[in-house]
N, C-alpha and C positions, 0 to 999 in steps of 0.2 A: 604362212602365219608370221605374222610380225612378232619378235621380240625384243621384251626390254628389259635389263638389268638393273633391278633397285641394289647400291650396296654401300651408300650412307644417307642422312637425312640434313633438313635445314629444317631449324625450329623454328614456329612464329605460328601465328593465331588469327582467326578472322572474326568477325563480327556475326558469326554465330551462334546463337545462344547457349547457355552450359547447359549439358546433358544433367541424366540421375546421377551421373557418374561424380556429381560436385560433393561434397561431403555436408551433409545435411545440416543445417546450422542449428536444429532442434539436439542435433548431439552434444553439443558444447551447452555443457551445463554446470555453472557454477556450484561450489558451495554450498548447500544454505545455514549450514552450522554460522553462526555470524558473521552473514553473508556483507553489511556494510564494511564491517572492518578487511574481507578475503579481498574485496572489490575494489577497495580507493587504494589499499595498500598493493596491492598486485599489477594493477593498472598505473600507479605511478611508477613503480618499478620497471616494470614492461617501454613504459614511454620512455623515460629515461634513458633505457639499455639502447632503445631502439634507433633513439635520437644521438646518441656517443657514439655507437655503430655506422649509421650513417654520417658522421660528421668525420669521423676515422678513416671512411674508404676514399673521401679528397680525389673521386673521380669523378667528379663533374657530375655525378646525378643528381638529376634535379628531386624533391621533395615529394612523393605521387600525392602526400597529401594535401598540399598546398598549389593550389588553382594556376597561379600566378606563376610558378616553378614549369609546373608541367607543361602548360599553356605556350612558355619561353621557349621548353626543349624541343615540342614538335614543332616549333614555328623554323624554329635557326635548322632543323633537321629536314623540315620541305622546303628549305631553300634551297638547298643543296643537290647538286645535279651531278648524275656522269660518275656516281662511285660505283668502284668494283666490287664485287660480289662478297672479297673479303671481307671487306668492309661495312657492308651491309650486316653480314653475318655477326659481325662484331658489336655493331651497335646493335643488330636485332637481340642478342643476346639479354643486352641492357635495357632495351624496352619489354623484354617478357618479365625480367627482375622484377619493372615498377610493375609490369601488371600482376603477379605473384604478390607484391605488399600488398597490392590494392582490394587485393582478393581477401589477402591474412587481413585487413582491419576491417572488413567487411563480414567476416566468419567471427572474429575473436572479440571484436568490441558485442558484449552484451545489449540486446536490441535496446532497451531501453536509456541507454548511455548513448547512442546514435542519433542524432537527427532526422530527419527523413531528408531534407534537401542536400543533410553530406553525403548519406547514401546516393541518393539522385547525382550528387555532383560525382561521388567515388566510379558511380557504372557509368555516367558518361566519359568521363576520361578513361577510361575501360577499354570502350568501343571505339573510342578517338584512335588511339595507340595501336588496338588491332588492327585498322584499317590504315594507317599511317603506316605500320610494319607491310600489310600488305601490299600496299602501293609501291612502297621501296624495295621490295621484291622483284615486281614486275618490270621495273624500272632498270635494277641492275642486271636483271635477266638481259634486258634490250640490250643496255649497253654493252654486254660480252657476247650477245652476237653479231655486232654492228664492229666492234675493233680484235675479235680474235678469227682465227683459222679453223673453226669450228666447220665449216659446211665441207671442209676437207675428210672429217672424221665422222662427224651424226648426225643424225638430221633432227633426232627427239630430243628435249630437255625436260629431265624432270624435276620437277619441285613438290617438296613435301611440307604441306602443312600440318595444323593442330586444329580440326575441327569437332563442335560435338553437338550435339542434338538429341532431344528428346522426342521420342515420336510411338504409334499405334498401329498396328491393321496387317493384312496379309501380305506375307512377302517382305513383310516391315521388320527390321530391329524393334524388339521393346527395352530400352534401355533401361527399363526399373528393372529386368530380369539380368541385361546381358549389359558389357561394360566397353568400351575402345580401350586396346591396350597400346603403347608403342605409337601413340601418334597416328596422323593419317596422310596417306599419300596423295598428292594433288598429281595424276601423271596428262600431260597434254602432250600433243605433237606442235610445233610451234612453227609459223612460217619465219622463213629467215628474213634481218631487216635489211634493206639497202647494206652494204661492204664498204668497210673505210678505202679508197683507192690514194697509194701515192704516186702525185703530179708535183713534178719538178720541185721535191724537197718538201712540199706540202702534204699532210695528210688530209684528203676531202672524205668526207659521209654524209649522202643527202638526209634533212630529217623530213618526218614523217609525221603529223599531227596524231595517227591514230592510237601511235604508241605500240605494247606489244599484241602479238595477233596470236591468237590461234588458231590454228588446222583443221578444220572440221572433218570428222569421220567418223561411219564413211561421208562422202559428198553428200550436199544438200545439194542436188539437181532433180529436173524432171528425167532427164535421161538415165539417172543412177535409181531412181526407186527400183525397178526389177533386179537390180544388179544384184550379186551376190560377193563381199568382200571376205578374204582372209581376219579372223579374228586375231587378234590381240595378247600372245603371248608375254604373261609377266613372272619373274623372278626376286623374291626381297628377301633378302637376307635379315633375319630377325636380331633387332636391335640385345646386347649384353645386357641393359639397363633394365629389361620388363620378364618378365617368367608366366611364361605358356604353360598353365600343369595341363592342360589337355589340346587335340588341334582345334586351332582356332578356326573361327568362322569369318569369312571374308563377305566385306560388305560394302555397297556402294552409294554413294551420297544423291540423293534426290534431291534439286536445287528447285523444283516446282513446288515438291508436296513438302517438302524444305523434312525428310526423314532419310536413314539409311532403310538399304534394301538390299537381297545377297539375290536379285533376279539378274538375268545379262552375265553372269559370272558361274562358267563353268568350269570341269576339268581340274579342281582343284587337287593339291599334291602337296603334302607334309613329310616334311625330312627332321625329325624331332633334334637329331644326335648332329645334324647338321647347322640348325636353325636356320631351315630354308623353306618357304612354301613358295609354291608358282600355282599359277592358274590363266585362265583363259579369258579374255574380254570382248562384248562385241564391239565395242565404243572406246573410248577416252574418257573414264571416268575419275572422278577422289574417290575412293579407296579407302578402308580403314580393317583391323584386325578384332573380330570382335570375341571376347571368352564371357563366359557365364560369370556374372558378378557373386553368385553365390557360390561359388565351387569350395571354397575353406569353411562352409557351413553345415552344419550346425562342428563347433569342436569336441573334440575326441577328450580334450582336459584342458586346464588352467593351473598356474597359480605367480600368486602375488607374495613374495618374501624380502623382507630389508637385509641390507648387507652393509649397514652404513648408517650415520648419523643424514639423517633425512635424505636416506639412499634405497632403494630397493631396485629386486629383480623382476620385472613382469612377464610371465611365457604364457603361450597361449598353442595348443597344439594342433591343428588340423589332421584332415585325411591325406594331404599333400605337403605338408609342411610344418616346420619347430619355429615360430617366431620367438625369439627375445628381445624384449625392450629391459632400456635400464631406465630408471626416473633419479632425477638428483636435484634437490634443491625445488626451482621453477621448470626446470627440462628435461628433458629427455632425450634417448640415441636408442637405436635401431642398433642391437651386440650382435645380432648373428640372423641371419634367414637358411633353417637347412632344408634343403630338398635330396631324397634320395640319400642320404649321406654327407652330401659336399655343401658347402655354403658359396649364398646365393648374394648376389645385390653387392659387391663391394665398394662400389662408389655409395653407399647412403651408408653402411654402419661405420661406427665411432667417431658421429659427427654428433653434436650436442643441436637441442632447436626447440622451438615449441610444441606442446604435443600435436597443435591444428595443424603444423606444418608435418611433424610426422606423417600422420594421419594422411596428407594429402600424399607426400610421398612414396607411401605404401601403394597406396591406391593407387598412382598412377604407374606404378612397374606390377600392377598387376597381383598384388598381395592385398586381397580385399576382406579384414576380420572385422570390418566395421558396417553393421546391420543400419539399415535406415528404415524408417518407418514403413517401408509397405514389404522391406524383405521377408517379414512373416508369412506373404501369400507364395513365394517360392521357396521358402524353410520348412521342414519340418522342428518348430520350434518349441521347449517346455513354456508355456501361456503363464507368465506371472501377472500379479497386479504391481500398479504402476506406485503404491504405497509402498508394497514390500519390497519390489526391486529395487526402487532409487533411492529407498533411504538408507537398506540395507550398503549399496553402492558408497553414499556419502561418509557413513557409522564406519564402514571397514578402513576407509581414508582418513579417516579421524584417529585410527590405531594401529595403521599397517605400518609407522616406525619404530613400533617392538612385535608385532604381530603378524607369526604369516598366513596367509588364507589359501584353500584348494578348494576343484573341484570335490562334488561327493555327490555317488551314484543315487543318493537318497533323495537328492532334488526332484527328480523325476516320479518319486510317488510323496512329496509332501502335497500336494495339491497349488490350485493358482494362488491360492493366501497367504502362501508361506514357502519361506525357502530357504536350504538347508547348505549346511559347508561346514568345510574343516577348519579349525583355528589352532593354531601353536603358538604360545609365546619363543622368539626366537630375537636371541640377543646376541648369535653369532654371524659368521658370514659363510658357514658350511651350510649342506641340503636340510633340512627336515627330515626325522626319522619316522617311520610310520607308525611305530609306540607313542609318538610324542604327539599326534592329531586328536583331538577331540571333535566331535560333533555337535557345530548349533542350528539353533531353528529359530526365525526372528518373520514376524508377519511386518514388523515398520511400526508395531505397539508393544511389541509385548516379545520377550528375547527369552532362551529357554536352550539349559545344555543338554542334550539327550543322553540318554541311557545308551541305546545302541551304538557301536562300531560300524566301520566301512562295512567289516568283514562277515558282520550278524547277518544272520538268511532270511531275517523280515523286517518290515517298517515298522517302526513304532515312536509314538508323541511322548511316552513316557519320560519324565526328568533325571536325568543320573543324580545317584543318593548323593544326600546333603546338601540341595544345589535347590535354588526356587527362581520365581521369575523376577525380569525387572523392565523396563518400559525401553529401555534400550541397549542395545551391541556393549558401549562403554561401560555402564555400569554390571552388565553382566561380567564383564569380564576384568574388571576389578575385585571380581571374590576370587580370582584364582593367580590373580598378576602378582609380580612379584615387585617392589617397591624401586627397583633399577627400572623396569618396564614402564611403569606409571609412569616416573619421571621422565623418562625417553619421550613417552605419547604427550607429555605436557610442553614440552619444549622444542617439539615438532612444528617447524615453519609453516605458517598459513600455506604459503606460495607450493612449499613441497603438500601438500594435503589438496590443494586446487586441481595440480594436475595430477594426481593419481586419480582424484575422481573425475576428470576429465577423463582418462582412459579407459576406464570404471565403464564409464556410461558410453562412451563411445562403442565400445565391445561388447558390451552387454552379455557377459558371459554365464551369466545365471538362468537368462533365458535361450541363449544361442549356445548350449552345453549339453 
């Protein structure tokens, strides 16, 4: 059996289409409390920041949104021959950059503020870069078997890309259910190229038009069809940056029916404490690690509590894990990811960003509490309407800078119409005491403080005495605010209220609770 040792990666991306695994642009949902003024004003702010940022970093990157920029950098970068792997590496780095912006104003610009031709121009420069990355790959691959002492030591190279795919059918990954975590492994066997030879002082390397080769296995001959070859022994050491809560499923890239497939891949072996799987190949294939996209769903609790002038703490609980996010101002940071006890992910917390960038972040180490539209067919989910949830969603972002909100087990017998939680006024930065929660019930018309507690042994509509109704979250909760409160909720930043319910709706924790 042939073996091969995965035990670090090279990032970079192909001209593959994005999987489910992209973060659904229906999640990003503005506002609509005075939605012109949350919009020009948020948006020029945003550009500005974006544009000082970039004009700050004075490293030569070019502009992904401007044509003429991008245009310039792959041109001067495919001229360029003969560099070493380091350096690929380095600049591939800088090309995944622009394609991550390319991505963020593609997610974050509101559809109707986009053009369609800049869209069209945004994914063609997309697909330019990915394939420019890849080329430069192959290329420096060549060149460090052509001028190193390589055929002394291996005779395989592996290269790992970032591939994703959306695809159906048996034997197939369904990527609406199941996610890639960790990147995907391109592994090949590679024929070695012509050998630099020194002749009298000279370095000679014959070149080669075809560029680089690969290995085919086993052989494509008539004489090898009956043969019987040794399979494909693989080992990867699972990257620190993604968290596996369960073993992952190993999958293989269909370049015909253009899906992943876990057929041809046996003998698999999970070392959790180790973060190691191996498994068995018959071929040379890409590779990817696949976990169930839903596995943090439906959550165990929530809540949303300020600890700050247009500061708060957002947690979100799982069966597997304690997310905390902080929001401040326009951003947000990732405080803590605990698993088991210990905290997880420290290269992404106590970095500030935008929430779409969180959001992607999470996602891609494998912390997925962000439901998309079709996760309800592998959820068992509470069914709200799309009235009471989002507007309840936007109403609680309009007062969560004096007000904090929790799950409550009542949600689950108010019916699809309505939906129920905890509210505190909370004007310190300590927890919430559990004397201090009241219960509402708000359909998206009509808001209403109940009678009952967490703790009461049945449901009920009834309104706690001296209390009636009112058409919305805010006004209901001005009969009981306290004049410190109000003023807090009035002087709360658009920008900070955008992205809370930005998070709001992305999570959707009213129906995924």
């Amino acid at each position: 059996m042939l073996q091969l040792l995965c035990t670090s990666s090279i990032r970079t991306s192909t001209s593959i289409p994005l999987s489910a695994t992209s973060v659904d642009i229906s999640l990003v949902v503005c506002l609509s409390l005075d939605r012109t003024h949350v919009s020009l004003k948020t948006l020029l702010l945003l550009y500005c920041n974006d544009e000082w940022e970039h004009y700050m970093q004075c490293d030569g990157s070019p502009d992904p949104a401007v044509p003429q920029e991008i245009n310039t950098f792959m041109s001067l970068w495919q001229e360029n021959k003969n560099e070493d792997i380091e350096f690929v590496i380095k600049k591939g780095n800088q090309v995944l950059n622009l394609i991550e912006k390319l991505n963020f104003l593609l997610l974050d610009t509101p559809p109707n503020e986009l053009m369609e031709k800049v869209i069209i121009q945004y994914q063609e420069s997309i697909l330019e870069l990915q394939s420019l990355l890849h080329q430069k790959y192959n290329e420096a691959t060549e060149h460090l078997l052509k001028v190193s002492k390589l055929y002394e030591a291996v005779s395989e190279l592996i290269l790992i890309n970032n591939l994703k795919k959306k695809i159906i059918g048996e034997n197939v990954v369904d990527l609406h259910q199941f996610t890639p975590v960790g990147g995907v492994y391109l592994i090949d066997a590679l024929k070695l190229p012509p050998q630099a030879k020194q002749i009298k002082g000279w370095t000679m390397v014959e070149l080669l038009d075809v560029g680089l080769e690969t290995y085919p296995y086993p052989p494509e001959s008539e004489e090898t069809e009956d043969a019987t070859y040794p399979r494909i022994g693989v080992t990867l050491r699972l990257l620190d940056s993604v968290i596996f809560f369960e073993e992952p499923m190993v999958a293989r890239w269909d370049s015909a029916g253009k899906q992943w497939r876990t057929d041809g891949i046996s003998d698999i072996k999970y070392k959790m404490k180790e973060k190691q799987i191996s498994f068995e190949m018959d071929a040379f294939y890409t590779i990817t690690l696949i976990q169930d996209a839903h596995l943090n769903m439906p959550y165990q609790s929530w809540e949303l509590r300020p600890n700050g002038t247009d500061e708060l703490l957002f947690t979100v609980v799982t069966a597997f894990a304690e997310v905390l996010m902080q929001i401040k101002g326009n951003q947000c940071m990732l405080s803590s990811v605990i698993v088991d006890g210990s905290e997880q992910l420290s290269h992404l917390t106590g970095k500030w960003t935008s929430p779409i960038d969180l959001i992607i972040a999470l996602k891609k180490a494998g912390v997925n509490i962000f439901p998309s539209d079709y996760s309800y067919k592998y959820v068992c989910v509470n069914k709200k309407t799309p009235l009471a949830e989002v507007t309840t969603y936007q109403q609680m972002a309009l007062v969560a800078s004096a007000f904090a909100f929790s799950w409550s087990k009542w949600n689950l017998a108010s019916g699809q119409d309505q939906v129920v939680f905890k509210v505190s006024e909370h004007l310190k930065t300590d927890a919430v005491k559990d004397e201090d929660w009241s219960l509402y019930m708000f359909n998206g018309q009509r808001a209403q403080r109940l009678r009952i507690s967490e703790t009461s042994e049945a449901f009920s509509e009834d309104l706690a005495e001296n209390t009636e109704f009112h058409s919305t979250l805010y006004h209901l909760i001005k009969d009981f605010a306290s004049e410190e409160a109000i003023e807090k909720v009035k002087k709360a930043s658009c920008l900070f209220i955008d992205a809370i319910s930005q998070l709001l709706i992305a999570t959707r924790v009213l129906t995924y609770s």
